[in-house]
N, CA and C atoms as an extended XYZ file, in Angstrom:
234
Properties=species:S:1:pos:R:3:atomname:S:1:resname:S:1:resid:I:1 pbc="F F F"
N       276.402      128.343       55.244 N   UNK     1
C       277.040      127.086       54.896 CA  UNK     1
C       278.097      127.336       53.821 C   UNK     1
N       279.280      126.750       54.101 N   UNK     2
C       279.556      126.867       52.863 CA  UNK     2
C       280.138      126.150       52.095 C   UNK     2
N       280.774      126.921       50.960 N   UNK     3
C       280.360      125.840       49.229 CA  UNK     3
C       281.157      124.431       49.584 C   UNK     3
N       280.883      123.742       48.776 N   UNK     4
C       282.080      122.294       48.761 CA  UNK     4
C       283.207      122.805       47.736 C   UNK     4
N       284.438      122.021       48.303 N   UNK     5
C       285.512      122.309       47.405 CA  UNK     5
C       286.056      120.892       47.190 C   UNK     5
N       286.835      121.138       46.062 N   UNK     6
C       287.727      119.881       45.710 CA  UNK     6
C       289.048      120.059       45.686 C   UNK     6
N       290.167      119.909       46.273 N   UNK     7
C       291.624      120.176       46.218 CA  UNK     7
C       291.530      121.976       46.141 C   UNK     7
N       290.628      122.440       47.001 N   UNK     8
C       290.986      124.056       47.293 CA  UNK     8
C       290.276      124.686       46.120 C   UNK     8
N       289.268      123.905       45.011 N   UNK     9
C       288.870      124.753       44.193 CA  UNK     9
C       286.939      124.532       44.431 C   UNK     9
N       285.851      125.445       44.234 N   UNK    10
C       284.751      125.318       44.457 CA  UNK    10
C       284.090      124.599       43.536 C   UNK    10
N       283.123      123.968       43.833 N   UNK    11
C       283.085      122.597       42.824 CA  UNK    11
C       281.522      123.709       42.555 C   UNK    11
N       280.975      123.104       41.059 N   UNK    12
C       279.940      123.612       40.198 CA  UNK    12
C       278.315      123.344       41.217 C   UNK    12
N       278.077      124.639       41.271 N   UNK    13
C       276.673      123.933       42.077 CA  UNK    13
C       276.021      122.957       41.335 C   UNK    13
N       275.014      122.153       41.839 N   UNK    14
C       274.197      121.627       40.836 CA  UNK    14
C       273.176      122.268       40.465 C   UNK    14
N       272.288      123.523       40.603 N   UNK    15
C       271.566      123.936       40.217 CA  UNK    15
C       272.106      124.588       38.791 C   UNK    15
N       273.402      124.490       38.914 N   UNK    16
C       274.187      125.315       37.317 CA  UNK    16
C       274.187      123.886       36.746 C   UNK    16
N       274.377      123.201       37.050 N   UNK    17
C       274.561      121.555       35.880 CA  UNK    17
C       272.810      121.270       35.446 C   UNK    17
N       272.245      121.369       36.258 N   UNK    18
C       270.326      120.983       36.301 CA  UNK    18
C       269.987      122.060       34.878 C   UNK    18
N       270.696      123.441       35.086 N   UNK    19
C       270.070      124.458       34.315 CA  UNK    19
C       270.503      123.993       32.879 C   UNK    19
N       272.087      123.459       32.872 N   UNK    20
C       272.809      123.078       31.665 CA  UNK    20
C       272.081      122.100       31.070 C   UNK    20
N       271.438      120.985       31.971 N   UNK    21
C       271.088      119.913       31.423 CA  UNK    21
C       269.623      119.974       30.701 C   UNK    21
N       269.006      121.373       31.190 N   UNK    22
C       268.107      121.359       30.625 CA  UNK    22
C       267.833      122.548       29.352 C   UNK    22
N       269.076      123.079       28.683 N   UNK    23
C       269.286      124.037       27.790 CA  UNK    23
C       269.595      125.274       27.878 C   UNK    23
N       269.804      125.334       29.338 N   UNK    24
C       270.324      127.208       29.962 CA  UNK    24
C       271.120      127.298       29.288 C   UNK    24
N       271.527      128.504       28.774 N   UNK    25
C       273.222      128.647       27.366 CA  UNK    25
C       274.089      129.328       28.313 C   UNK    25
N       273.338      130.169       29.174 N   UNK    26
C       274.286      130.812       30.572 CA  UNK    26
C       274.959      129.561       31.416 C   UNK    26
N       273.944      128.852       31.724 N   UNK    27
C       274.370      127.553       32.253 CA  UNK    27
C       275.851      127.055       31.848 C   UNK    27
N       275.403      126.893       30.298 N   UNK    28
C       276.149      125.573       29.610 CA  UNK    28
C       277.675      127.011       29.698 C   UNK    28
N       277.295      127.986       29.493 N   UNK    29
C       278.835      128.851       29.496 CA  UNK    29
C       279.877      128.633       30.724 C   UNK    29
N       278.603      128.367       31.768 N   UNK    30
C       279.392      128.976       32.970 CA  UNK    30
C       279.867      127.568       33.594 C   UNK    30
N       279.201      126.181       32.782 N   UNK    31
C       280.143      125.117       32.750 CA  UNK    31
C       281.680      124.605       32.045 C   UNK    31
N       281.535      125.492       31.067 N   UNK    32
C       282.573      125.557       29.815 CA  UNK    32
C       283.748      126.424       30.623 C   UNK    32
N       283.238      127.585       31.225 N   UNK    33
C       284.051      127.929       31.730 CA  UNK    33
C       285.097      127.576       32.786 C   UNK    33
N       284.270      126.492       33.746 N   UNK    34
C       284.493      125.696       34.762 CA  UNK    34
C       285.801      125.161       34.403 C   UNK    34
N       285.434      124.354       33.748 N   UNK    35
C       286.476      123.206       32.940 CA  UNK    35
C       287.525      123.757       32.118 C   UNK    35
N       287.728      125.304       31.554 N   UNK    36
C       288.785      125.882       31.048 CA  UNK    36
C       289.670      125.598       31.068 C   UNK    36
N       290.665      125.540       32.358 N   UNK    37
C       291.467      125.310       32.684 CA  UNK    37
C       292.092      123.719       32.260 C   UNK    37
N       290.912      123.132       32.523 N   UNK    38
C       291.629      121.441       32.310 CA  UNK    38
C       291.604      120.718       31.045 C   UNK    38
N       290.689      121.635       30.513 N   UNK    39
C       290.550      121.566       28.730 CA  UNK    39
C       291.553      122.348       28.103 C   UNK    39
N       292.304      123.115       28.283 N   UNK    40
C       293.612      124.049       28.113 CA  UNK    40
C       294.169      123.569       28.497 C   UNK    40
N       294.939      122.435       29.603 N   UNK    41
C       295.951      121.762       30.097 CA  UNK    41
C       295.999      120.505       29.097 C   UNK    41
N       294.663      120.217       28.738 N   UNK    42
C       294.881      119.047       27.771 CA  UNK    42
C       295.246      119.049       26.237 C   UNK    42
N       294.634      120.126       26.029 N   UNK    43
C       294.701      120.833       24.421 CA  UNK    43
C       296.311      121.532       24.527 C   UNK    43
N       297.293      121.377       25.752 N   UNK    44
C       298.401      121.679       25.297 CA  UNK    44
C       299.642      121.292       24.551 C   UNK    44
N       300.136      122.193       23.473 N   UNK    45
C       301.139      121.574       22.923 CA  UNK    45
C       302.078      122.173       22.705 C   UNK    45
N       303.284      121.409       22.375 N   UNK    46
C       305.067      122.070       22.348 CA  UNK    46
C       304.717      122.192       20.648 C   UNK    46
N       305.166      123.356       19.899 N   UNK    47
C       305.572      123.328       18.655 CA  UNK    47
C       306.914      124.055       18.654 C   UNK    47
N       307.435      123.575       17.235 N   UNK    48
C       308.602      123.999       16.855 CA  UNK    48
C       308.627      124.794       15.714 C   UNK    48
N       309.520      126.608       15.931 N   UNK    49
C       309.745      126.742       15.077 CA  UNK    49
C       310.252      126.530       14.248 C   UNK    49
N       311.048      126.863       12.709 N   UNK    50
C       311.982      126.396       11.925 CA  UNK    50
C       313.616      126.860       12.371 C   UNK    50
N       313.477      127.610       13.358 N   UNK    51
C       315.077      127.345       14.428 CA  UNK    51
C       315.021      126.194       15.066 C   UNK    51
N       314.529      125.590       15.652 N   UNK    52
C       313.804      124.748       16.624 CA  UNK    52
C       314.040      124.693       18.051 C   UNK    52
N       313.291      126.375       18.001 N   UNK    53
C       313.046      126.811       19.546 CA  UNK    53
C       311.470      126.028       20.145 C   UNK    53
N       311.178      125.468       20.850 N   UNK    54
C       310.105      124.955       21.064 CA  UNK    54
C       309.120      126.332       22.267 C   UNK    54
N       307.864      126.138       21.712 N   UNK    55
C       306.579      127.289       21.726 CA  UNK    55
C       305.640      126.341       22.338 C   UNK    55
N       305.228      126.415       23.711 N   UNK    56
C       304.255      126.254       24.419 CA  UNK    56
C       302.943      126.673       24.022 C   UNK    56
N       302.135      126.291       23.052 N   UNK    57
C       300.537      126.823       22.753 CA  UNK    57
C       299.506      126.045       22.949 C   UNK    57
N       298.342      126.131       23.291 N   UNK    58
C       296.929      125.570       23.518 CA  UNK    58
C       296.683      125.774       21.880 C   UNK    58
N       296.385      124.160       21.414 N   UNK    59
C       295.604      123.764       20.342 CA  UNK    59
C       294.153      124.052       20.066 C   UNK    59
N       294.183      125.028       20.067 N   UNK    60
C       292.846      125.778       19.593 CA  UNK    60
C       291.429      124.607       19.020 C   UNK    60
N       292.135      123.973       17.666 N   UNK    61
C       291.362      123.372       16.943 CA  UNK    61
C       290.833      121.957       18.379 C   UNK    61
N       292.008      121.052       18.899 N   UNK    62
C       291.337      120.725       19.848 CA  UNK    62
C       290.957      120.790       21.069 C   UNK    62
N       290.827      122.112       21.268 N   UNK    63
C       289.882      122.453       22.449 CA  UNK    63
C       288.354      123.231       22.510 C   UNK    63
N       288.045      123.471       20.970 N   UNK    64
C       286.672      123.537       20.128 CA  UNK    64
C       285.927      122.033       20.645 C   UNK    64
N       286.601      121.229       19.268 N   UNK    65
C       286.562      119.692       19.597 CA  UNK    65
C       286.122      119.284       20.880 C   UNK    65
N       287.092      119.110       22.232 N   UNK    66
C       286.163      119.044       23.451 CA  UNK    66
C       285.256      119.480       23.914 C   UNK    66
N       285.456      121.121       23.870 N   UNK    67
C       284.061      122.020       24.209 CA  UNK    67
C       282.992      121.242       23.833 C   UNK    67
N       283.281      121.361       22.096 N   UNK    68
C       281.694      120.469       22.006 CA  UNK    68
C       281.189      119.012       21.897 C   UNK    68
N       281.925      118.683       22.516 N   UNK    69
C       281.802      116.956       23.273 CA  UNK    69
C       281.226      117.644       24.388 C   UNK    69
N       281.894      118.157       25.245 N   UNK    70
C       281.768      118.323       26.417 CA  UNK    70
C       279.508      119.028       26.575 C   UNK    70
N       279.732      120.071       25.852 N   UNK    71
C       278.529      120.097       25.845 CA  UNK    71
C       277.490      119.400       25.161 C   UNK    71
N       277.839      118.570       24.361 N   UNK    72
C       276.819      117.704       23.961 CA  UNK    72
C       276.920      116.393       25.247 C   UNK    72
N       277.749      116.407       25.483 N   UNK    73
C       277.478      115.548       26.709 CA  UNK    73
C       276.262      115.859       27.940 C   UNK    73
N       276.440      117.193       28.216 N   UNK    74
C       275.666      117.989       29.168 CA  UNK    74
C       274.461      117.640       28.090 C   UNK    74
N       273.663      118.313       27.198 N   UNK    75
C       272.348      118.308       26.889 CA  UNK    75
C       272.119      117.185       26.097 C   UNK    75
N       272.595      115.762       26.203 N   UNK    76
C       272.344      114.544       26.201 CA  UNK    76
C       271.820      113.721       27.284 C   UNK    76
N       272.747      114.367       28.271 N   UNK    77
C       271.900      113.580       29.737 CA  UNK    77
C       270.450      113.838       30.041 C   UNK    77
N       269.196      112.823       30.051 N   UNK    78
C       268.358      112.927       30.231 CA  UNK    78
C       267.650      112.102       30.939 C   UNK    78
């Protein structure tokens, strides 16, 4: 059988969300990891140097911030 996808990408089994929800840390990684991408698309930002060439970087500080929303979300559901 195989996996389900969403727009061409493989969606998270649920036995990896079940494991997250119940304190797996492998789990909860390999959900964090999942979501990388869209937590890095969101945490993106234009800065300017003092030429004011503008610098494409992922906001570090808020994409901590989500991570750990994101997983306190996961080991909240009960």
């Amino acid at each position: 059988m195989k996996n389900p996808t969403y727009k061409g990408k493989e969606l998270l089994p649920l036995s990896v969300i079940d494991a997250a929800r119940n304190g797996d840390s492998q789990a909860v990684d390999q959900v964090l990891r999942y979501y990388e991408g869209y937590i890095n698309k969101l945490c993106t930002r234009t800065l300017y140097d003092p030429d004011g060439q503008p610098h494409v970087r992922v906001d570090e500080y808020m994409k901590r911030r989500l991570e750990i929303k994101l997983i306190h979300s996961i080991v909240s559901m009960s």
